[in-house]
mmCIF file of the N, C-alpha and C atoms, coordinates in Angstrom:
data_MODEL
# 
_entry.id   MODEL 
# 
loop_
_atom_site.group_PDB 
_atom_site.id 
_atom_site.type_symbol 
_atom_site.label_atom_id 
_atom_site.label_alt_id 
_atom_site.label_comp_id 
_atom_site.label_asym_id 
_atom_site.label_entity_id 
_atom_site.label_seq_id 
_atom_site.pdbx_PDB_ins_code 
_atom_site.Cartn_x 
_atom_site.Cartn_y 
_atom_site.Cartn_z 
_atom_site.occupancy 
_atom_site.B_iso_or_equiv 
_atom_site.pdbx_formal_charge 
_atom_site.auth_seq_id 
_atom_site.auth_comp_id 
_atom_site.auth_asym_id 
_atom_site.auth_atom_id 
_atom_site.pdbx_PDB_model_num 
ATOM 1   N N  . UNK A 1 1  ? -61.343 -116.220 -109.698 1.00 0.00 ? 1  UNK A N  1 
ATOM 2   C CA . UNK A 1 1  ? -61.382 -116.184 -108.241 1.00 0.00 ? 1  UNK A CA 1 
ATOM 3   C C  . UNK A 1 1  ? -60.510 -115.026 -107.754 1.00 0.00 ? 1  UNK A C  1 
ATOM 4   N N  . UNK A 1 2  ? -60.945 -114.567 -106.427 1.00 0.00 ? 2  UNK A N  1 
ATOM 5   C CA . UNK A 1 2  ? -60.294 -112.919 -106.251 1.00 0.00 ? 2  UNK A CA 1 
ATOM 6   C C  . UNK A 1 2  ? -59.010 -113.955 -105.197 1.00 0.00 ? 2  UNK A C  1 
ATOM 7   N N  . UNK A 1 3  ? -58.205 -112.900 -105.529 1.00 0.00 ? 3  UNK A N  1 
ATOM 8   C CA . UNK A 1 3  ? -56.422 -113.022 -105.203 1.00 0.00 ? 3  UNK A CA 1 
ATOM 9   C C  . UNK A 1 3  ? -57.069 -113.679 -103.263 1.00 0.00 ? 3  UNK A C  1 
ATOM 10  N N  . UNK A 1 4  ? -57.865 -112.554 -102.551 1.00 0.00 ? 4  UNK A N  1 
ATOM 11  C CA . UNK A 1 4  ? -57.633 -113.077 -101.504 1.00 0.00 ? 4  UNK A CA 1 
ATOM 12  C C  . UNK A 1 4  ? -58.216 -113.910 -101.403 1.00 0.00 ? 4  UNK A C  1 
ATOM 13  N N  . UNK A 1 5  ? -59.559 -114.723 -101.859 1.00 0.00 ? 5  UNK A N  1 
ATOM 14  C CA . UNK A 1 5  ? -60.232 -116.071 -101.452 1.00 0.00 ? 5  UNK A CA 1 
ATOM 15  C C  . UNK A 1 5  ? -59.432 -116.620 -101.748 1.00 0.00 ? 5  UNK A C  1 
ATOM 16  N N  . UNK A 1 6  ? -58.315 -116.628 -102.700 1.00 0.00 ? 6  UNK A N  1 
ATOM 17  C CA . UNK A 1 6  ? -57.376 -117.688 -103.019 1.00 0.00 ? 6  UNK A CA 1 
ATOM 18  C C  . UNK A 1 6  ? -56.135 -117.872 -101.715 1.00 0.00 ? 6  UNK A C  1 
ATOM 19  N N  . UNK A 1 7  ? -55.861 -116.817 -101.659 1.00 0.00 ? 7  UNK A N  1 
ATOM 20  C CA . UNK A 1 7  ? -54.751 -116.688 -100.446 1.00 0.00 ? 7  UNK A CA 1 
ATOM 21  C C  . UNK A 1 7  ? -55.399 -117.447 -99.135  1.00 0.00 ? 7  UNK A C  1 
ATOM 22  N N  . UNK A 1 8  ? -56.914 -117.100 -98.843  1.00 0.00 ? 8  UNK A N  1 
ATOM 23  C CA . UNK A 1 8  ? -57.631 -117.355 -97.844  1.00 0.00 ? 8  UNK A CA 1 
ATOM 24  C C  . UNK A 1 8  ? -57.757 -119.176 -97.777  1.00 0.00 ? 8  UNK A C  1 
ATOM 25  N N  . UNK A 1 9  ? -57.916 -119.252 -98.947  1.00 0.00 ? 9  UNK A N  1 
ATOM 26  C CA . UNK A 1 9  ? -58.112 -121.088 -99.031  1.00 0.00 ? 9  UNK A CA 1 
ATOM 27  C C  . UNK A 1 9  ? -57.066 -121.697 -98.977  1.00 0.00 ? 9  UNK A C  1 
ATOM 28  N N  . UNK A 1 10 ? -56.080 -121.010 -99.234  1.00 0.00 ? 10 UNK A N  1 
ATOM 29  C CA . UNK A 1 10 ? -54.437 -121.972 -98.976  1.00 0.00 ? 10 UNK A CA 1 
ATOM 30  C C  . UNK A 1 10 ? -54.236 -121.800 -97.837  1.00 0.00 ? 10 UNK A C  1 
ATOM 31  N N  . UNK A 1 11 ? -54.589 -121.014 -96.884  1.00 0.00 ? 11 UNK A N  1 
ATOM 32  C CA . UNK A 1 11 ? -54.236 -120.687 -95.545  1.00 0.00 ? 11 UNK A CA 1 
ATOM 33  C C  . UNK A 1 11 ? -54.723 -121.615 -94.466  1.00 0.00 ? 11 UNK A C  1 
ATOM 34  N N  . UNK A 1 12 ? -56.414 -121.621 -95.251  1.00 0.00 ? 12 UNK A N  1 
ATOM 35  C CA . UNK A 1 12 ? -56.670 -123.073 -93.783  1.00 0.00 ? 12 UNK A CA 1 
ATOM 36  C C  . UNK A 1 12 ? -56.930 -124.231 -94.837  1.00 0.00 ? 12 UNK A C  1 
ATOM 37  N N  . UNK A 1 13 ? -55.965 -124.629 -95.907  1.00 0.00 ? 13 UNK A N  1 
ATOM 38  C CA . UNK A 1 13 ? -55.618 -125.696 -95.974  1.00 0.00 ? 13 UNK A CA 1 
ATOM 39  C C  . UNK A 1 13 ? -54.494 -126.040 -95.203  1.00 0.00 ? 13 UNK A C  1 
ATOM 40  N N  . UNK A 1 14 ? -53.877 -125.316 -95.610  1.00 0.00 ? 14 UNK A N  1 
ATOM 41  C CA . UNK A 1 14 ? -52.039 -125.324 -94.727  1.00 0.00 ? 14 UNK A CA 1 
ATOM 42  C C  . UNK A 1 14 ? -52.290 -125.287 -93.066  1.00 0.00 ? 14 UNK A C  1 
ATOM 43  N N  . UNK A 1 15 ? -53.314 -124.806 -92.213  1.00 0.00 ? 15 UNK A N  1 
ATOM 44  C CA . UNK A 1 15 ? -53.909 -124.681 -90.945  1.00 0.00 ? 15 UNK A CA 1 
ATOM 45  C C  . UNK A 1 15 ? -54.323 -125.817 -90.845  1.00 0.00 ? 15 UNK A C  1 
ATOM 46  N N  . UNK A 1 16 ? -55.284 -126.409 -91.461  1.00 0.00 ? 16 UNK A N  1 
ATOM 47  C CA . UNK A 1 16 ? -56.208 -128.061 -91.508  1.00 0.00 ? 16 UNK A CA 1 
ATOM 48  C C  . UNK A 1 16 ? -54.948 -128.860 -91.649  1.00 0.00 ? 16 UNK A C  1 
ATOM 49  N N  . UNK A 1 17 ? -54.046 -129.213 -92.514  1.00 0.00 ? 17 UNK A N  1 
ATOM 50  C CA . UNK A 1 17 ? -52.751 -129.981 -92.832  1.00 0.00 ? 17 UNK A CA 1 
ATOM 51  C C  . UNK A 1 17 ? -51.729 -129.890 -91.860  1.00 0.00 ? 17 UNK A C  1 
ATOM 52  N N  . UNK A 1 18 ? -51.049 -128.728 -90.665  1.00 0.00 ? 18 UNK A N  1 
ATOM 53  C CA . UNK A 1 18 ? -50.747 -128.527 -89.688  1.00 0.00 ? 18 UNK A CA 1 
ATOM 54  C C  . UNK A 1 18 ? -51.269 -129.290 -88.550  1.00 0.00 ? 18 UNK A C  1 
ATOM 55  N N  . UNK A 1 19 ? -52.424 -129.406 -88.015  1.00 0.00 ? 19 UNK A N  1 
ATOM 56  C CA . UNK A 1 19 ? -53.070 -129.598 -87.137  1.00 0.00 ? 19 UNK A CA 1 
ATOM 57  C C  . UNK A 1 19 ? -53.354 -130.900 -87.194  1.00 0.00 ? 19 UNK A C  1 
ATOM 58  N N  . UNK A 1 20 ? -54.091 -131.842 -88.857  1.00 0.00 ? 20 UNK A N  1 
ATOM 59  C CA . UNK A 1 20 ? -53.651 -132.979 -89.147  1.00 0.00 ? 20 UNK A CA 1 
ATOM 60  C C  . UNK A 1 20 ? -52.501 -133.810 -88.532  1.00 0.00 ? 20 UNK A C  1 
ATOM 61  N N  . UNK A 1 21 ? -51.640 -133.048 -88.716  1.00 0.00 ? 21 UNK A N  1 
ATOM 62  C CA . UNK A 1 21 ? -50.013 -133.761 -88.299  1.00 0.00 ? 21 UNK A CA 1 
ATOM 63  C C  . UNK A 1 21 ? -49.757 -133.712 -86.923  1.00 0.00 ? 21 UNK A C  1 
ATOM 64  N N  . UNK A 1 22 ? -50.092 -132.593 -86.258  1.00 0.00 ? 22 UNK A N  1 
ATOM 65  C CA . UNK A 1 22 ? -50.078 -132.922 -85.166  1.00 0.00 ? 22 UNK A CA 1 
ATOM 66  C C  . UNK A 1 22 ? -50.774 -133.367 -84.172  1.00 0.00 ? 22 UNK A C  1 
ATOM 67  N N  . UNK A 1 23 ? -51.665 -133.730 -84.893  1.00 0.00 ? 23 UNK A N  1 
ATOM 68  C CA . UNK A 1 23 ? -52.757 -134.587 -84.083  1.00 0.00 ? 23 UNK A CA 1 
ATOM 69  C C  . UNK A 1 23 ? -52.440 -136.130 -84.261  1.00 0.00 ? 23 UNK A C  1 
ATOM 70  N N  . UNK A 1 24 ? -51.667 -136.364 -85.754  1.00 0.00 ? 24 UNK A N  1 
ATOM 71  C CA . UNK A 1 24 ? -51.345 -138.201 -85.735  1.00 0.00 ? 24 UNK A CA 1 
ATOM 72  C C  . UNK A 1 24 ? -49.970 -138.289 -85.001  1.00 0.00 ? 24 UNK A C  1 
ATOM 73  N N  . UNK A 1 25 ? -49.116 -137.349 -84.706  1.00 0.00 ? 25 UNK A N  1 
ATOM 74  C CA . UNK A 1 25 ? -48.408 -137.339 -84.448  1.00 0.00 ? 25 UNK A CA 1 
ATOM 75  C C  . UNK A 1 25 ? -48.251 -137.227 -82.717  1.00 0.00 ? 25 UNK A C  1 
ATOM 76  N N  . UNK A 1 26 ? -49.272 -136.741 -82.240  1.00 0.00 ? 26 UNK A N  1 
ATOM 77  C CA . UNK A 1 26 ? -49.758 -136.782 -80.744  1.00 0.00 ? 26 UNK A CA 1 
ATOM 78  C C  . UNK A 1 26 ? -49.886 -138.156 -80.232  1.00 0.00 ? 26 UNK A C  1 
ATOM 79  N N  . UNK A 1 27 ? -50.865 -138.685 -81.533  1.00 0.00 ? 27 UNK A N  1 
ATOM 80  C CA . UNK A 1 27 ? -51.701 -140.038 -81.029  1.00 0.00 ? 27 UNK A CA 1 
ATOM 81  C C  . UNK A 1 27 ? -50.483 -141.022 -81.098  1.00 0.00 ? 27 UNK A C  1 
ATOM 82  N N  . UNK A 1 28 ? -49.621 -140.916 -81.822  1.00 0.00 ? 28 UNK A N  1 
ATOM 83  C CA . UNK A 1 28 ? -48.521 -141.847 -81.925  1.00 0.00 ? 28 UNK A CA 1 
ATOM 84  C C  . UNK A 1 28 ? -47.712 -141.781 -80.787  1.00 0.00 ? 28 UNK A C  1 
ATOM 85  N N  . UNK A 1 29 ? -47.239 -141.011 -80.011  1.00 0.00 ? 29 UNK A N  1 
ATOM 86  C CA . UNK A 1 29 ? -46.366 -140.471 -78.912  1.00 0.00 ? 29 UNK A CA 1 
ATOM 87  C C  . UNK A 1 29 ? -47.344 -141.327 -77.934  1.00 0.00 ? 29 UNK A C  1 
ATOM 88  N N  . UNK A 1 30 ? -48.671 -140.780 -78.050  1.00 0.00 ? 30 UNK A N  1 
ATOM 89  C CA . UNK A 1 30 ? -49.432 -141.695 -76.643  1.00 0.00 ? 30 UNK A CA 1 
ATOM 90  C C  . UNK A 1 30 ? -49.425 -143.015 -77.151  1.00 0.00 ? 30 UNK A C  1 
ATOM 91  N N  . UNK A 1 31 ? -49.660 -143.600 -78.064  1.00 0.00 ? 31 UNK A N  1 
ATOM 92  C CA . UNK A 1 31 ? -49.593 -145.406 -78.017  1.00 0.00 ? 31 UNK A CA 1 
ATOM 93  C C  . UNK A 1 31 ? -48.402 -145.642 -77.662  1.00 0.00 ? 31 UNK A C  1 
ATOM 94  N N  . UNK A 1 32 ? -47.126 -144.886 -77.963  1.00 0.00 ? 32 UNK A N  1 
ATOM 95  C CA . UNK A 1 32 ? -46.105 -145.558 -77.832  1.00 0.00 ? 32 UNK A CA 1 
ATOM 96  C C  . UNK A 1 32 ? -45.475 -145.535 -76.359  1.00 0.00 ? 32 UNK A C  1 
ATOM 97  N N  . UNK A 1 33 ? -46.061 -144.460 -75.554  1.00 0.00 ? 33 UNK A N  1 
ATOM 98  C CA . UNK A 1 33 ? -45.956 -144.266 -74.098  1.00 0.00 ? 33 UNK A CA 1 
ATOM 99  C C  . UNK A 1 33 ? -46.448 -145.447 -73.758  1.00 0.00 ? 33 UNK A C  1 
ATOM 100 N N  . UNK A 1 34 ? -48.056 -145.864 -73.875  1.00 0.00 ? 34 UNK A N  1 
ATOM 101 C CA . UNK A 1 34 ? -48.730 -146.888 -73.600  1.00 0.00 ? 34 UNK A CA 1 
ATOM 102 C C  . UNK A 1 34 ? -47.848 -148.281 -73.339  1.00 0.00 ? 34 UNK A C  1 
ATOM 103 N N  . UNK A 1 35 ? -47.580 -148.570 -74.879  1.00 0.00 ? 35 UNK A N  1 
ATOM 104 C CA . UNK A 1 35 ? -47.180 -149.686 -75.003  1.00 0.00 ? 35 UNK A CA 1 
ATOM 105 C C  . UNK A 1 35 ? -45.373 -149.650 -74.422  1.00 0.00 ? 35 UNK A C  1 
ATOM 106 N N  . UNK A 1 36 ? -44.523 -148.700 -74.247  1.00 0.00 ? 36 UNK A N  1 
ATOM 107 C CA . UNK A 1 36 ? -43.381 -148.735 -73.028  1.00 0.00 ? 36 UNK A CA 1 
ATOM 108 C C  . UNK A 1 36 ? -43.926 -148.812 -72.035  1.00 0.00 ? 36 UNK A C  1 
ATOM 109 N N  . UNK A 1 37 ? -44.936 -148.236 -71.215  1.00 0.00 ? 37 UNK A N  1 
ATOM 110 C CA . UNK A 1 37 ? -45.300 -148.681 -69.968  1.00 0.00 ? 37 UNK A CA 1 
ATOM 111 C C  . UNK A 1 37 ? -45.970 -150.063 -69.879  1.00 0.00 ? 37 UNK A C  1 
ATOM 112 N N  . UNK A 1 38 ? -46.223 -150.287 -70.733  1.00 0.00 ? 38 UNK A N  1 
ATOM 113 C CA . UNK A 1 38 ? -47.050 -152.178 -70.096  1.00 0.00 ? 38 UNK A CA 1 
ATOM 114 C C  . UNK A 1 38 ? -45.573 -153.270 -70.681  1.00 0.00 ? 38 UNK A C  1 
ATOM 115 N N  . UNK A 1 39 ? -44.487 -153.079 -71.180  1.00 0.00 ? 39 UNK A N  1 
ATOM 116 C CA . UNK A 1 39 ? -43.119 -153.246 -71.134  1.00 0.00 ? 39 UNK A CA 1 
ATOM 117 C C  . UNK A 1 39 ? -42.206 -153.029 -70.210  1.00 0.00 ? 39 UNK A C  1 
ATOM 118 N N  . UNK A 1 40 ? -42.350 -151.936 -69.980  1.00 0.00 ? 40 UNK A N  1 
ATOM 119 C CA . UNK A 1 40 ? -42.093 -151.650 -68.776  1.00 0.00 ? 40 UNK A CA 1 
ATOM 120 C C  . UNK A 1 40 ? -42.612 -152.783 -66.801  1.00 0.00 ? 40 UNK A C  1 
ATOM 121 N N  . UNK A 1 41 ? -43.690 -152.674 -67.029  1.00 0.00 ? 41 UNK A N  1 
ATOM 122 C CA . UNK A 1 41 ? -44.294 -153.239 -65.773  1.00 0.00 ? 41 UNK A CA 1 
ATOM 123 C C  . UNK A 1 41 ? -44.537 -154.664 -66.062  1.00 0.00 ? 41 UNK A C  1 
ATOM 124 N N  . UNK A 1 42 ? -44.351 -155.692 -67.342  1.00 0.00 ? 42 UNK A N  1 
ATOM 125 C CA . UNK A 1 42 ? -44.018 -156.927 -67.513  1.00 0.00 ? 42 UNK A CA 1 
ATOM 126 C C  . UNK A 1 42 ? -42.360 -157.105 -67.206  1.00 0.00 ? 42 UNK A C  1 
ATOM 127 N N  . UNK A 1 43 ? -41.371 -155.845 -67.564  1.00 0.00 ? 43 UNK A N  1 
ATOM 128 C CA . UNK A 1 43 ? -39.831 -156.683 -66.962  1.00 0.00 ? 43 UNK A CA 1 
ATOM 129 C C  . UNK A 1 43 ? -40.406 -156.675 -65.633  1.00 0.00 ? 43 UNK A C  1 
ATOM 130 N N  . UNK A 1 44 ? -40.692 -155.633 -64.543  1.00 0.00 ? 44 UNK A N  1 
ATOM 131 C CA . UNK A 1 44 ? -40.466 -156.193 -63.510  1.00 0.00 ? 44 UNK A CA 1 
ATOM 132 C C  . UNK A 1 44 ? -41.468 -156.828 -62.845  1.00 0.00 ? 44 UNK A C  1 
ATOM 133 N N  . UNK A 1 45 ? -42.366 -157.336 -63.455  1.00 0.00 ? 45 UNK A N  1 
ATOM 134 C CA . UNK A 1 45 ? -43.024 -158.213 -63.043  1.00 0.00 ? 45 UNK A CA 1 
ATOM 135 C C  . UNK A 1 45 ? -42.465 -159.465 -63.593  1.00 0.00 ? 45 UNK A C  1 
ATOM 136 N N  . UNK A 1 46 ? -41.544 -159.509 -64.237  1.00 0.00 ? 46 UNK A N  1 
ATOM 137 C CA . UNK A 1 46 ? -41.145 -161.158 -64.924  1.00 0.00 ? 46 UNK A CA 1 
ATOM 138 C C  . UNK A 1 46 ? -39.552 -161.140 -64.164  1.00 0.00 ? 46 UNK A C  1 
ATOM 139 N N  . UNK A 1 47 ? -39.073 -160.252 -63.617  1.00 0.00 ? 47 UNK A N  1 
ATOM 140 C CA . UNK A 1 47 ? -37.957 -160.229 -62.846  1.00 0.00 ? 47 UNK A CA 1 
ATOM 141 C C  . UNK A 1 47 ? -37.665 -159.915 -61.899  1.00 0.00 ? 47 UNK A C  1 
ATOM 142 N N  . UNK A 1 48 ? -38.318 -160.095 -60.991  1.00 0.00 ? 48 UNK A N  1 
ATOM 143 C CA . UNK A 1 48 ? -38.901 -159.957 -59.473  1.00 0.00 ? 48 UNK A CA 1 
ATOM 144 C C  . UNK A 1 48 ? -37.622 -159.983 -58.474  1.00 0.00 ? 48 UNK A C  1 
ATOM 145 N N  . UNK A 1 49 ? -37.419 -161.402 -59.058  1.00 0.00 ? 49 UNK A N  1 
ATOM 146 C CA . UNK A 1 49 ? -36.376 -162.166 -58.102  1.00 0.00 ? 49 UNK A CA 1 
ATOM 147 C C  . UNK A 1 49 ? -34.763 -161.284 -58.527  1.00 0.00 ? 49 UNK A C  1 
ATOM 148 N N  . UNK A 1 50 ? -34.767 -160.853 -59.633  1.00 0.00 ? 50 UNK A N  1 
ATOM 149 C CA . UNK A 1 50 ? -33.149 -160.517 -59.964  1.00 0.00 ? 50 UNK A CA 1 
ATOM 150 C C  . UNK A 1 50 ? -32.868 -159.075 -59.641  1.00 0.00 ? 50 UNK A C  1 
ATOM 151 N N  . UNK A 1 51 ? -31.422 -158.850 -59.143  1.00 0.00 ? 51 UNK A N  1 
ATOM 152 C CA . UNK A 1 51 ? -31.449 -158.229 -58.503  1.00 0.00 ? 51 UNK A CA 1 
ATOM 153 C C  . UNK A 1 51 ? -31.299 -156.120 -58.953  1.00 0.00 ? 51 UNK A C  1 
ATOM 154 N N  . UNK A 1 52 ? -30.856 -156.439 -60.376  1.00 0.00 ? 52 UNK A N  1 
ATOM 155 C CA . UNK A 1 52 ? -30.818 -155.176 -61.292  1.00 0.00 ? 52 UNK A CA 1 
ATOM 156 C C  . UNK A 1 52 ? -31.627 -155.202 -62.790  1.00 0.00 ? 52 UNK A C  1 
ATOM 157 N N  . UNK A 1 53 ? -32.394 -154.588 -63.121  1.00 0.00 ? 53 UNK A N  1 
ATOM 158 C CA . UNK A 1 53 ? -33.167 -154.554 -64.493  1.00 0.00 ? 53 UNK A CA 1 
ATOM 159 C C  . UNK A 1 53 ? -32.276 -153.956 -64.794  1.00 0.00 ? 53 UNK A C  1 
ATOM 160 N N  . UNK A 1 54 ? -32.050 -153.289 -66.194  1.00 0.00 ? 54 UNK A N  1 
ATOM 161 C CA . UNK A 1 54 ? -31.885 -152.511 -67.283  1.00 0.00 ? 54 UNK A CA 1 
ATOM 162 C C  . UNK A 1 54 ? -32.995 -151.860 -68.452  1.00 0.00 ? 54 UNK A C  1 
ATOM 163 N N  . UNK A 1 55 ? -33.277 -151.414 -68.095  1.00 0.00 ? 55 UNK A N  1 
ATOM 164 C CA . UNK A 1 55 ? -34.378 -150.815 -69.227  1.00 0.00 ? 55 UNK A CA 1 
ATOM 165 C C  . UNK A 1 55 ? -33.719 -149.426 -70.356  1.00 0.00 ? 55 UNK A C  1 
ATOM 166 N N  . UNK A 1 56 ? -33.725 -150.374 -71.700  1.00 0.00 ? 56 UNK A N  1 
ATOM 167 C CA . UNK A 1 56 ? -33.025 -149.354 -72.585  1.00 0.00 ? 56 UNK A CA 1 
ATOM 168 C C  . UNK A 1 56 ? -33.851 -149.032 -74.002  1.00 0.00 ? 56 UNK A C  1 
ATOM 169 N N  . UNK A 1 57 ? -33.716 -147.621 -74.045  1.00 0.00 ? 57 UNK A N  1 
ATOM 170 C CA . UNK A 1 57 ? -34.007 -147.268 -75.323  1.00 0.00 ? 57 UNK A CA 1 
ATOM 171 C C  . UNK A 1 57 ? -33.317 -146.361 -76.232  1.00 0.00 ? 57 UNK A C  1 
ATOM 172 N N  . UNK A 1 58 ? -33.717 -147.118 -77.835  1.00 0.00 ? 58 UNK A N  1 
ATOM 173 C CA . UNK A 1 58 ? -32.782 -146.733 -78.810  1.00 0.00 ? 58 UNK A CA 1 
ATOM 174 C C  . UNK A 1 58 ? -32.824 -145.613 -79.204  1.00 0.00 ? 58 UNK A C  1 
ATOM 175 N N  . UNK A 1 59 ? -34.396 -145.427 -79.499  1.00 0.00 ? 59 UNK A N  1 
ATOM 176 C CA . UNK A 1 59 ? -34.686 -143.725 -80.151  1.00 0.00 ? 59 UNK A CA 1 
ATOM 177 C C  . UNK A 1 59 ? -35.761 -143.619 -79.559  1.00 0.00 ? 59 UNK A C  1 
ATOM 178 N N  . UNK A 1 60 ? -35.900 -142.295 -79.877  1.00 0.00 ? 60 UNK A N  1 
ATOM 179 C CA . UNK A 1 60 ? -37.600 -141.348 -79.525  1.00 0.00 ? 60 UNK A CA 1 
ATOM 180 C C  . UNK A 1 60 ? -38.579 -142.651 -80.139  1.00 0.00 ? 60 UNK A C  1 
ATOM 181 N N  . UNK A 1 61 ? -38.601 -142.930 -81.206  1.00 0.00 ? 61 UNK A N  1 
ATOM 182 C CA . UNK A 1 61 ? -39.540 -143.503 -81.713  1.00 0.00 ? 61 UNK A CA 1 
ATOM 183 C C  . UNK A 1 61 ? -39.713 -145.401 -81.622  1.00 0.00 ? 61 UNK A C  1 
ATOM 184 N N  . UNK A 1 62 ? -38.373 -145.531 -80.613  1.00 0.00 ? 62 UNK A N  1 
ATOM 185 C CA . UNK A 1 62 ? -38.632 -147.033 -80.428  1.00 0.00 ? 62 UNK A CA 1 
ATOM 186 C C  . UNK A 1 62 ? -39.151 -147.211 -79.491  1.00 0.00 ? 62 UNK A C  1 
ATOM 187 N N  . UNK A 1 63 ? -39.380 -149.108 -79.338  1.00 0.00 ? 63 UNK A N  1 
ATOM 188 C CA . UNK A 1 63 ? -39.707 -149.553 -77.941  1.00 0.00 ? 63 UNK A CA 1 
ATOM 189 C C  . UNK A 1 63 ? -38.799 -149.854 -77.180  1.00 0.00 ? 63 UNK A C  1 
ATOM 190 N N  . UNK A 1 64 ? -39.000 -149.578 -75.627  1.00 0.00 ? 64 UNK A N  1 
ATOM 191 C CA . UNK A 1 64 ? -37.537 -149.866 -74.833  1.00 0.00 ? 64 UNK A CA 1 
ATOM 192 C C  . UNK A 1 64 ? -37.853 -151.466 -75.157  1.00 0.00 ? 64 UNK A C  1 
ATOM 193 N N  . UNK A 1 65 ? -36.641 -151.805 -74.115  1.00 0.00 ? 65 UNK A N  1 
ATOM 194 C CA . UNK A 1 65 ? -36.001 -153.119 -74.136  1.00 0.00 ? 65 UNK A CA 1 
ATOM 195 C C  . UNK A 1 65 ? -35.674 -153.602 -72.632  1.00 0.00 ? 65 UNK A C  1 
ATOM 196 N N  . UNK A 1 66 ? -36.147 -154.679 -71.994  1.00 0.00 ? 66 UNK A N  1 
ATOM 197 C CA . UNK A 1 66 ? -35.743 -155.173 -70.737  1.00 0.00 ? 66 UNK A CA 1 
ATOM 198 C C  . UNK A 1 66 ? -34.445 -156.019 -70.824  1.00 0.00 ? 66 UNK A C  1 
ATOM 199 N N  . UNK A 1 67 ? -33.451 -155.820 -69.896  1.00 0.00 ? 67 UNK A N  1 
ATOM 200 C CA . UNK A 1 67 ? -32.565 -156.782 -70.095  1.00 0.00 ? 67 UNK A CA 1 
ATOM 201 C C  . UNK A 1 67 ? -32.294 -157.052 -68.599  1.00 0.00 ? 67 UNK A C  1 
ATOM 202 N N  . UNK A 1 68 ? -31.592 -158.336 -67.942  1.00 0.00 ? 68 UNK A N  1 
ATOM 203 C CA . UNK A 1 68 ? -30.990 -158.438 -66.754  1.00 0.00 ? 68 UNK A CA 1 
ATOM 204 C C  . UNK A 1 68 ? -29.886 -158.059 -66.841  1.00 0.00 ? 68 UNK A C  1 
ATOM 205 N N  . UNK A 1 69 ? -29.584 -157.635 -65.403  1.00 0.00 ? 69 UNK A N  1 
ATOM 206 C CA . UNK A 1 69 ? -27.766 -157.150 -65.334  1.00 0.00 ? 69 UNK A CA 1 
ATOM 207 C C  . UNK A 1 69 ? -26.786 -157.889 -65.033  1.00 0.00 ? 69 UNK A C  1 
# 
């Protein structure tokens, strides 16, 4: 096989494998938006009456947390 088809095929593997990642890595950011916002709009819909929420989160990659104050 000639030097550049070889160079050429590692290139949009490494391009295809790039783009891979950031595409599961997109889709993960949006579920996890998703699922903080319907967390989100159950505390204050389940805490209506009280008079301070707290809404906390640990990392980039967790789910927040409702607490009363």
């Amino acid at each position: 096989m000639n030097k550049n088809k070889l160079n050429m095929i590692i290139a949009i593997i490494g391009c295809v494998a790039i783009l891979t990642i950031g595409v599961l890595v997109f889709i993960q950011i949006h579920d996890n938006h998703q699922t903080n916002q319907l967390i989100i709009e159950k505390c204050f819909d389940n805490f209506d009456e009280v008079g301070e929420v707290v809404i906390k989160k640990n990392g980039f990659w967790s789910p927040v947390s409702c607490e009363k104050k």
